[in-house]
C-alpha positions in Angstrom: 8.2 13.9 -21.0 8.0 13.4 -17.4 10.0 16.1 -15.0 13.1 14.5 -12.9 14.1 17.1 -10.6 17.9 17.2 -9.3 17.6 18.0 -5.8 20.4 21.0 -5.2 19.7 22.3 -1.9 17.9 21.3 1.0 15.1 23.6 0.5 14.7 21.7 -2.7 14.8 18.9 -0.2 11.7 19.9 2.0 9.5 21.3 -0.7 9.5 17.6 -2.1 8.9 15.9 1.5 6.0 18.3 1.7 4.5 17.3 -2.1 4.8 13.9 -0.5 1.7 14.9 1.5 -0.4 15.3 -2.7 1.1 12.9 -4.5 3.6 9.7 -4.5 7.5 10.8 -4.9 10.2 8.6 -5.9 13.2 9.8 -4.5 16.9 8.5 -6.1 19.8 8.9 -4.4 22.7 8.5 -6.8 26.5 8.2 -6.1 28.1 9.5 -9.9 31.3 7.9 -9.1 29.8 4.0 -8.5 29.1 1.7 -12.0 26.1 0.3 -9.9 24.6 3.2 -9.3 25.0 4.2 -12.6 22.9 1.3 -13.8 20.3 1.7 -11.2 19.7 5.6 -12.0 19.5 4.2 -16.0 16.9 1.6 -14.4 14.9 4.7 -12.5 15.1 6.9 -15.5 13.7 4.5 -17.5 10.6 3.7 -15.3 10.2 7.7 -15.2 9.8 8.0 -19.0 7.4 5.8 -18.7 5.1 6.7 -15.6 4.2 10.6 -15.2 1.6 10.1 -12.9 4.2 10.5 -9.6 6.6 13.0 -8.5 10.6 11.5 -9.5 13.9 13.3 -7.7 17.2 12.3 -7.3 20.2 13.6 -5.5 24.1 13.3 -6.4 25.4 11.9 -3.0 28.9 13.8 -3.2 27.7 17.1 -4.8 24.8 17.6 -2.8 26.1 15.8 0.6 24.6 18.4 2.6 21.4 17.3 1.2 21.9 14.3 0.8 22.3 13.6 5.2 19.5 15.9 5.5 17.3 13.3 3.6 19.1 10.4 5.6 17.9 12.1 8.9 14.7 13.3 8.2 13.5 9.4 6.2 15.3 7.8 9.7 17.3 5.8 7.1 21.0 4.5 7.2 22.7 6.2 3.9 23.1 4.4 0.5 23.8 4.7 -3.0 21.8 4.2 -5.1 19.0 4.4 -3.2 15.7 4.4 -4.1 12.7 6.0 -1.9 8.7 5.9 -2.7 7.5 8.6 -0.3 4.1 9.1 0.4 2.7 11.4 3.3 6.5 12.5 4.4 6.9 8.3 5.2 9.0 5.9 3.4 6.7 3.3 1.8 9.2 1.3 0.2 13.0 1.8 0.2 15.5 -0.8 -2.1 19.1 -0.6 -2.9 22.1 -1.0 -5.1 21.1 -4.1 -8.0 17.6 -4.8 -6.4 16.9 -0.9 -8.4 15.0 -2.4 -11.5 12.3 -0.6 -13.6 10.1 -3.7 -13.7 11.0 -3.7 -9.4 9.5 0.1 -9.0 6.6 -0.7 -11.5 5.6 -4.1 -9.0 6.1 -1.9 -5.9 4.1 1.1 -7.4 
């Protein structure tokens, strides 16, 4: 099975930015208290159990807010949840929100 790391700190936070720099990382920024992001993470998951060739992350937006504005500020990005990153070389290559969050989306993009 395919590792989905929470993101708990932002050390956690920069040693992913820098595996950027080996290998793709999908990044998902998640908001527990929204229904919408609730069915976007199921969509994410669900691409992850299916794809292990990539790096996959995601970070609770109100238990981690520290790390998540760190990942706001360093990816230049105006905050959402759920948010959905595919980092490669510490740049975003592709960034969608909210309902557009769809396995068969991420498989197209990747």
């Amino acid at each position: 099975m395919t590792q989905l790391n929470e993101l708990k700190t932002e050390q956690d936070w920069n040693d992913l930015y820098e595996q950027s720099q080996q290998k793709k990382v999908l990044l998902f920024k998640h908001s527990t208290q929204c229904p919408v992001s609730a069915e976007a993470f199921e969509e994410f998951q669900a691409f992850v159990e299916e794809n292990s060739d990539h790096t996959y992350a995601y970070v609770k937006v109100i238990e981690s807010r520290p790390v998540s504005n760190q990942i706001a500020e360093d990816l230049n990005t105006v905050h959402k949840s759920p948010q959905l990153f595919i980092l490669e070389n510490k740049e975003v290559k592709w960034t969608e929100s909210h309902w557009n969050i769809k396995k068969k989306t991420i498989a197209e993009v990747i």
